[in-house]
N, C-alpha and C positions, 0 to 999 in steps of 0.2 A: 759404757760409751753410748752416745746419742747424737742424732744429726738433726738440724736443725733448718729449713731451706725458708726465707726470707724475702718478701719481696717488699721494699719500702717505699713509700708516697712522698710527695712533698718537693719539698727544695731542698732537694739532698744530692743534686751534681750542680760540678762548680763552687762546693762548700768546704775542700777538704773532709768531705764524708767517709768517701774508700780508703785514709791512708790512716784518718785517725780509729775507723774500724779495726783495718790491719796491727795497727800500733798496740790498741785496745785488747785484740785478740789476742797476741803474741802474749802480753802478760800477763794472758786465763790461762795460755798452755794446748791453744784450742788450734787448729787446722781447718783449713779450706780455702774457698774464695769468696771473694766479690767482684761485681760488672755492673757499670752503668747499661740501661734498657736505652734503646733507643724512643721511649714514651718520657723519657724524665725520670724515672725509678729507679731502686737499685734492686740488684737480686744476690742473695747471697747464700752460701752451702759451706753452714759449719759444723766441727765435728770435736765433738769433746765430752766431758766429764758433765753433768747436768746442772751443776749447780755453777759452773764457768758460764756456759751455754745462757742458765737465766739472768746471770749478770749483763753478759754480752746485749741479750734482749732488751733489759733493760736501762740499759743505756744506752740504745738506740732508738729510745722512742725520745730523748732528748737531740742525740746526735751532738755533732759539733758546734762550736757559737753561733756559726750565722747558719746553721742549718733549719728548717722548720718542718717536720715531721705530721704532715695528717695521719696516715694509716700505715699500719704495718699488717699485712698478712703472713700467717705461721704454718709450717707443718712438722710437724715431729713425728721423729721416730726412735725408737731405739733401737735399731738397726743401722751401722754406719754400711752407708753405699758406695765408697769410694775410701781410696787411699792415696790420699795428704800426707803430705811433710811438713807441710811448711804453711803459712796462710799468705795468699798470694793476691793481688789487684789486677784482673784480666783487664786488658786494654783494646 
């Protein structure tokens, strides 16, 4: 198991960014959350199997249709720091 902490750039609120993540994650199998920043960003803490994990990654540098993705910054670990159930949309 691996966690993976997220912060994304761009025009990624007010896109349907966090639901279709949510959505996205659920069928990797993966746990945690995501939050809009109050900068415009998102920031997210997910936790799952690595190879979900780089999927997830990976298609979040596209995001959803009208989303536009400049940068993503990453940190990995393989140590899960928290215990998830479920993958949630903090509001």
């Amino acid at each position: 198991m691996f966690s993976l902490h997220l912060f994304i750039f761009g025009r990624v609120q007010d896109v349907s960014f966090r639901i279709s993540v949510r959505r996205e994650a659920k069928s990797l199998g993966l746990v945690g959350f995501i939050q809009n920043l109050p900068d415009g960003s998102i920031e997210m803490i997910v936790e799952g199997e690595r190879t979900g994990l780089e999927h997830l990654l990976n298609w979040c540098h596209d995001g959803p249709r009208f989303a536009l993705v400049d940068h993503i910054e990453e940190v990995w670990s393989d140590i899960c720091k928290f215990s998830y159930s479920d993958f949630s949309i903090h509001y």
